[in-house]
N, C-alpha and C positions, 0 to 999 in steps of 0.2 A: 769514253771518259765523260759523267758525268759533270755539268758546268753546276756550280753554283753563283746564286744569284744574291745581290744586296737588297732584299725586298723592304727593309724598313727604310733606305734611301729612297726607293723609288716611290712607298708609299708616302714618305714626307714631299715629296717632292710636287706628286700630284694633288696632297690635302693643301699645301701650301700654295699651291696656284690661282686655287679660289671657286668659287660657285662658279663665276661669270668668265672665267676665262676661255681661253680656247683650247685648254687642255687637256688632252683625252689619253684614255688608256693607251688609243694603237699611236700616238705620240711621246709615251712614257715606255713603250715597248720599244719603238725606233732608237731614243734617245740614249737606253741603256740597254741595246739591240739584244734583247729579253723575245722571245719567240710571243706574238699577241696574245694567242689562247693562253697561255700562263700568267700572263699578267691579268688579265679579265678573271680565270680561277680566283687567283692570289687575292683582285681587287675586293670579288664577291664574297670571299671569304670572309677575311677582314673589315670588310663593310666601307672601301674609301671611300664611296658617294656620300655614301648615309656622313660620315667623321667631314669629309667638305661643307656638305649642306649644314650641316649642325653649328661648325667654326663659323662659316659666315652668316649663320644667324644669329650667331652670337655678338659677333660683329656689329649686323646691321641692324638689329632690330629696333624700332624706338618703345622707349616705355611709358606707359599713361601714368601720368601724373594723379594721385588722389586731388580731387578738390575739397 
C-alpha cells in the first residue's frame, strides 16, 4: 500500500525554520518519518533551500539609504 505524504506541511515547516537554523531535510524526514531520499527528491524539486535562503533574505537584508 502505497503511503502518502503531507509535503506542503513538511515543506513549510523546513522554509519556516530559517537559514540559520539547525534544520535539515534528514531532520524533516525523522520528524514526519518520510523515508530521507524522498524528501531530499521532494526538497530539490521544489527548491526549499533556494524559498529558505530567499525568505530570510528578505528578512535580513539592510537597505542603503539614497543620500
Amino acid at each position: 500500500m502505497k503511503r502518502t505524504y503531507n509535503w506542503n506541511e513538511m515543506g513549510k515547516t523546513f522554509i519556516d525554520a530559517g537559514h540559520r537554523s539547525k534544520v535539515s531535510l534528514r531532520i524533516i524526514s525523522e520528524m514526519f518519518d518520510v523515508p530521507y531520499q524522498s524528501v531530499r527528491r521532494i526538497a530539490a524539486a521544489e527548491k526549499w533551500h533556494t524559498r529558505r535562503l530567499y525568505l530570510w533574505y528578505e528578512e535580513n537584508a539592510t537597505k542603503h539609504e539614497k543620500c
